[in-house]
C-alpha positions as CSV (number, residue, x, y, z in Angstrom):
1,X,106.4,24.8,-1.3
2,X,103.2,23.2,-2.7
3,X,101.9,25.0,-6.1
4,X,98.9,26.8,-4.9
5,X,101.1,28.0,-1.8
6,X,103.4,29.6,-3.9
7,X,100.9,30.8,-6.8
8,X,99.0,32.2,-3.8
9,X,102.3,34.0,-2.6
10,X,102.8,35.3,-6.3
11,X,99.8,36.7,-6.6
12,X,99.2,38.7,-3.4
13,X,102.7,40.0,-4.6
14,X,101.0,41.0,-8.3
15,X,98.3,42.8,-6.7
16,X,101.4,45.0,-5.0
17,X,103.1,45.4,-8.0
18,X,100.5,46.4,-9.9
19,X,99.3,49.2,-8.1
20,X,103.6,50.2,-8.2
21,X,102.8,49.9,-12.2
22,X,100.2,52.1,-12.4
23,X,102.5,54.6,-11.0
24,X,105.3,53.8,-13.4
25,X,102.9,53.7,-16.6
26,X,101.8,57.1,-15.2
27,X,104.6,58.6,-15.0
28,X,107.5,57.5,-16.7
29,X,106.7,58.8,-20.0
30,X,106.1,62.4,-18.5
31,X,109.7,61.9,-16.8
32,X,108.5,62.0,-13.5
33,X,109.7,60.5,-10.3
34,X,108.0,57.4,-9.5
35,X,108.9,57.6,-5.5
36,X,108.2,61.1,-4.9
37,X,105.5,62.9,-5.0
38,X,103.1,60.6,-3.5
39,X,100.1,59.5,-5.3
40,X,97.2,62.2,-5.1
41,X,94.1,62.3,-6.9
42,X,94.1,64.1,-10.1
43,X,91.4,66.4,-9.5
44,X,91.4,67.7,-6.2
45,X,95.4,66.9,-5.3
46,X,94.6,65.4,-2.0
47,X,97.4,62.9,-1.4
48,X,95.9,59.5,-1.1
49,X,95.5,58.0,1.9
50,X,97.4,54.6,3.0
51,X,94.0,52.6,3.3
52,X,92.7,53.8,0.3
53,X,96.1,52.4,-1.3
54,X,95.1,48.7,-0.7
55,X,95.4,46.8,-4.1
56,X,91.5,46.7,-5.7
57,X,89.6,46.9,-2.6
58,X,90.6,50.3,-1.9
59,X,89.1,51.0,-5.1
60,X,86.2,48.9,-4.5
61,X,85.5,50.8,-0.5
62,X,85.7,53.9,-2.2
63,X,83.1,52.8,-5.0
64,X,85.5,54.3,-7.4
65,X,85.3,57.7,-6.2
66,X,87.7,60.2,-4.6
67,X,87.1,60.2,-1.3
68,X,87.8,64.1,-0.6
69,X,86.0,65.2,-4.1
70,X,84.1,62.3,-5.5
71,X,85.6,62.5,-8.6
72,X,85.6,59.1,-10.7
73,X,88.8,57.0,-10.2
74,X,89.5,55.2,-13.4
75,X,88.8,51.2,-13.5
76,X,91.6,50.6,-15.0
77,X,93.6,51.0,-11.8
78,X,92.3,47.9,-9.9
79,X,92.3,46.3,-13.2
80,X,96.0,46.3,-13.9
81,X,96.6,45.4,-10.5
82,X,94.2,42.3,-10.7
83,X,96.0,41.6,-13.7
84,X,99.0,41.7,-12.3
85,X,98.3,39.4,-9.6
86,X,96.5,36.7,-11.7
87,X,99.3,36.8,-14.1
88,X,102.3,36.1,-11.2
89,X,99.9,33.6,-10.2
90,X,99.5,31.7,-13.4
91,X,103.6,32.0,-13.7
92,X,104.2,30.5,-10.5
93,X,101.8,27.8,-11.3
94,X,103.8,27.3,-14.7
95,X,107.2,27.5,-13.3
96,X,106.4,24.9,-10.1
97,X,108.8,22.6,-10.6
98,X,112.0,25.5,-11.7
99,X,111.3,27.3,-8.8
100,X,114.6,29.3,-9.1
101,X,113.4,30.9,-12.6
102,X,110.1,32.2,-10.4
103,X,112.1,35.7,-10.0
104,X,113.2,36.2,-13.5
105,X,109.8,35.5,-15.2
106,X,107.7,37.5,-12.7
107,X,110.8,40.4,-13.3
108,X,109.5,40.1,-17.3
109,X,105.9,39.9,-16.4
110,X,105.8,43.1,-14.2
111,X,108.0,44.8,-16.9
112,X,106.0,43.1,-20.2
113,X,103.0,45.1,-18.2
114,X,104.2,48.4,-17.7
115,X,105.9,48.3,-21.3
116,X,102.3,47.3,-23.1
117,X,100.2,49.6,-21.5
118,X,102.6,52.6,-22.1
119,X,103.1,51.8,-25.7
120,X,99.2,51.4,-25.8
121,X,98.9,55.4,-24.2
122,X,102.1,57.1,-25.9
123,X,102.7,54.4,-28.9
124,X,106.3,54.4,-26.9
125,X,108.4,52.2,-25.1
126,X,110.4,53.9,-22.4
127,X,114.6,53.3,-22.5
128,X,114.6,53.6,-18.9
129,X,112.4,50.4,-18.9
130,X,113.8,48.3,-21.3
131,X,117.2,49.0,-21.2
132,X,117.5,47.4,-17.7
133,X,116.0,44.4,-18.5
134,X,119.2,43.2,-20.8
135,X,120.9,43.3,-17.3
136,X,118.5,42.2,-14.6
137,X,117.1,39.3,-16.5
138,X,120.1,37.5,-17.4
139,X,121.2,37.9,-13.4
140,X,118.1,36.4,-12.6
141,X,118.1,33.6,-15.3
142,X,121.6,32.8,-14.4
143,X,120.3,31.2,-10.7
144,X,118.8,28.7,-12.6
145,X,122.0,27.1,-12.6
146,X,121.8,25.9,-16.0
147,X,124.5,27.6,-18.5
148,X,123.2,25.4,-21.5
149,X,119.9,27.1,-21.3
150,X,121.5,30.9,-20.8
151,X,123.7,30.4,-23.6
152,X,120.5,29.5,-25.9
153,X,118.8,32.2,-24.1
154,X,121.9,34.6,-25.4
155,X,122.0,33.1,-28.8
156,X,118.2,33.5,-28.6
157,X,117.6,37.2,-27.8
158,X,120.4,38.1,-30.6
159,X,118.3,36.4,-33.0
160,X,115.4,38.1,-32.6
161,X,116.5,41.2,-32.3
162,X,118.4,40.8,-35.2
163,X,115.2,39.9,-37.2
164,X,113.3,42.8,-35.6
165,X,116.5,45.2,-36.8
166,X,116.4,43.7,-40.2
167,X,112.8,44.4,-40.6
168,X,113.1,48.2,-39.5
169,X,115.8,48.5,-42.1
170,X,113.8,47.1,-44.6
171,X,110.5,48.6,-44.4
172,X,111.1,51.6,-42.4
173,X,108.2,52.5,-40.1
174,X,106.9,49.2,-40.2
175,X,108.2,48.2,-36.7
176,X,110.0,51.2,-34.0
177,X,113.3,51.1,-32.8
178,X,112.1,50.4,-29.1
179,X,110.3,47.8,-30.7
180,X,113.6,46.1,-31.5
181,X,115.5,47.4,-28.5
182,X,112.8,44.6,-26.7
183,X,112.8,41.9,-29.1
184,X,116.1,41.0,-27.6
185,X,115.1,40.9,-23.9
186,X,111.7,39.3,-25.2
187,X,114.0,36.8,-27.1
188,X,115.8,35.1,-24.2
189,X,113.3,35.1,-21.8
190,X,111.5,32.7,-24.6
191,X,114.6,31.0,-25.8
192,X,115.8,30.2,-22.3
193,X,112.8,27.7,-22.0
194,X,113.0,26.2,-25.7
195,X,113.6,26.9,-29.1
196,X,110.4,26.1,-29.8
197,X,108.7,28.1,-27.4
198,X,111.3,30.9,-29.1
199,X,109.5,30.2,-32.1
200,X,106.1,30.1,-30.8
201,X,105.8,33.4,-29.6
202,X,107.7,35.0,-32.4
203,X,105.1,33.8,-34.9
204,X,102.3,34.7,-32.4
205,X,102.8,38.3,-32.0
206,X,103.2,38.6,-35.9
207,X,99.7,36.5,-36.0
208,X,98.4,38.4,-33.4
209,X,99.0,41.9,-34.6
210,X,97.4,40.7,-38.3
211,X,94.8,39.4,-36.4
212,X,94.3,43.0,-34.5
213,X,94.9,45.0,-37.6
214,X,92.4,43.3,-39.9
215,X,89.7,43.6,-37.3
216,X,90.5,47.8,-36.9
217,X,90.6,47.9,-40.4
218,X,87.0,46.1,-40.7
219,X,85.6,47.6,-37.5
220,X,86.6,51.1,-37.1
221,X,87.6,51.6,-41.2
222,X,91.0,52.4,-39.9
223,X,94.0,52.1,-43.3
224,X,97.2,49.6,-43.7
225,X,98.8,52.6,-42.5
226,X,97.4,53.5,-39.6
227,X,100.2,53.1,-36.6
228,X,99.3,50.4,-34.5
229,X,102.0,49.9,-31.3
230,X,103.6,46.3,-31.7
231,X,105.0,46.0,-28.3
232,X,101.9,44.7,-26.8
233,X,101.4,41.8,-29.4
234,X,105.4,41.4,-29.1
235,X,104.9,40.7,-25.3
236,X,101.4,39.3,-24.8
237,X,103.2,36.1,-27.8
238,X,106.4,35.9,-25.3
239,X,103.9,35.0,-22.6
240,X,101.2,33.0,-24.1
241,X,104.5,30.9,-25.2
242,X,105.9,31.2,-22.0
243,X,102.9,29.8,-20.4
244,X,102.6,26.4,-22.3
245,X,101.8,27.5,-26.6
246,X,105.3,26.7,-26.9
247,X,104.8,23.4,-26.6
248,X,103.2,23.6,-29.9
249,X,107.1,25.0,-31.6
250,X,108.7,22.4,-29.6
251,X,106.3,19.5,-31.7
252,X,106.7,21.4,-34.8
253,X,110.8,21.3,-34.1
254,X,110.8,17.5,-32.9
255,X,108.4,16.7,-36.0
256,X,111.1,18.1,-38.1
257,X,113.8,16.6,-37.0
């Protein structure tokens, strides 16, 4: 299938997913069912119709409104799902020449979304979430075909995780135990491309949370120990890697040997 076929596909896909996600980053940490009720608006608990469902341009029709109360519908629901979309897009486009990986890495994405804006709201990220991804994505990885790559994807996620571990044992607070339950996950799904781009985003979601931190602390006079969620710079490094940066571990690795 040509590129822009399949990046097409993805992302009419993303935009579906995302509106699943906003469910899911909804309701998950309350516990709730994310089949049943339906959706219904917050205010008025009208159940919201089918064609006021469609990804974005339901939003859009209803000029961000509630269509039985006019109450404000947040933007952040057709912006996740544009998101979404753009992102599956840009990972199809990446992985056009491995198409069998496609399910695995748009598996992460969907998940890497859900898991960052939670931890944004509730500074949590969600066993029921995580945990599934140390079985799904290795399924998903293995129709690749290409044991050499799992097995550095194994080796991979166990290394990171046991860096992430380390540090919670020895600064306590300084990074949460679901923090280190994903670095694993996070790990392989980086490692099964390269070592380098294993490296890459392992050093960028250290640089970007310094980055983040230093600008709260200079912008909004927020203190070294105000809690700032990691997950989010954890995941946005495993996919700016993902994505082509870790190119830039693999030239570091070759240069050094």
């Amino acid at each position: 299938m040509p590129p822009v076929a399949s990046a097409t596909i993805a992302g009419v896909l993303g935009l579906l997913i995302g509106s699943f996600l906003n469910v899911v980053v909804h309701r998950v940490p309350r516990g709730e069912s994310v089949v049943r009720p339906p959706s219904a608006c917050p205010s008025c608990g009208h159940e919201i119709r089918a064609r006021d469902n469609v990804p974005v341009l339901g939003w859009l029709l209803l000029r961000g409104r509630c269509r039985d109360c006019s109450a404000p519908i947040s933007a952040r629901y057709p912006l996740v799902e544009l998101g979404t979309g753009l992102l599956f897009a840009v990972v199809a486009l990446r992985l056009a020449d491995r198409p069998a990986l496609l399910p695995a890495y748009l598996a992460f994405a969907a998940g890497g979304v859900a898991l960052s804006l939670i931890d944004l709201d509730v500074r949590r990220l969600p066993d029921v979430i995580v945990l599934p991804l140390y079985v799904v994505l290795p399924v998903l990885l293995a129709a690749d075909g290409d044991p050499a790559s799992l097995v550095r994807a194994v080796t991979g996620g166990a290394v990171l995780g046991a860096v992430y571990l380390a540090i919670a044992f020895a600064a306590p607070g300084a990074m949460g135990w679901g923090d280190v339950k994903l670095a694993a996950p996070v790990g392989a799904m980086m490692a099964y491309l390269s070592w380098g781009t294993l490296l890459t985003g392992a050093f960028g979601a250290f640089l970007l949370g310094a980055v983040v931190g230093v600008l709260l602390i200079v912008g909004r006079g927020a203190g070294r120990r105000t809690a700032v969620p990691f997950g989010p710079f954890m995941l946005l490094g495993a996919v700016c890697a993902i994505l082509g940066a870790g190119g830039l571990g693999d030239a570091y690795l070759s240069a050094l040997s």
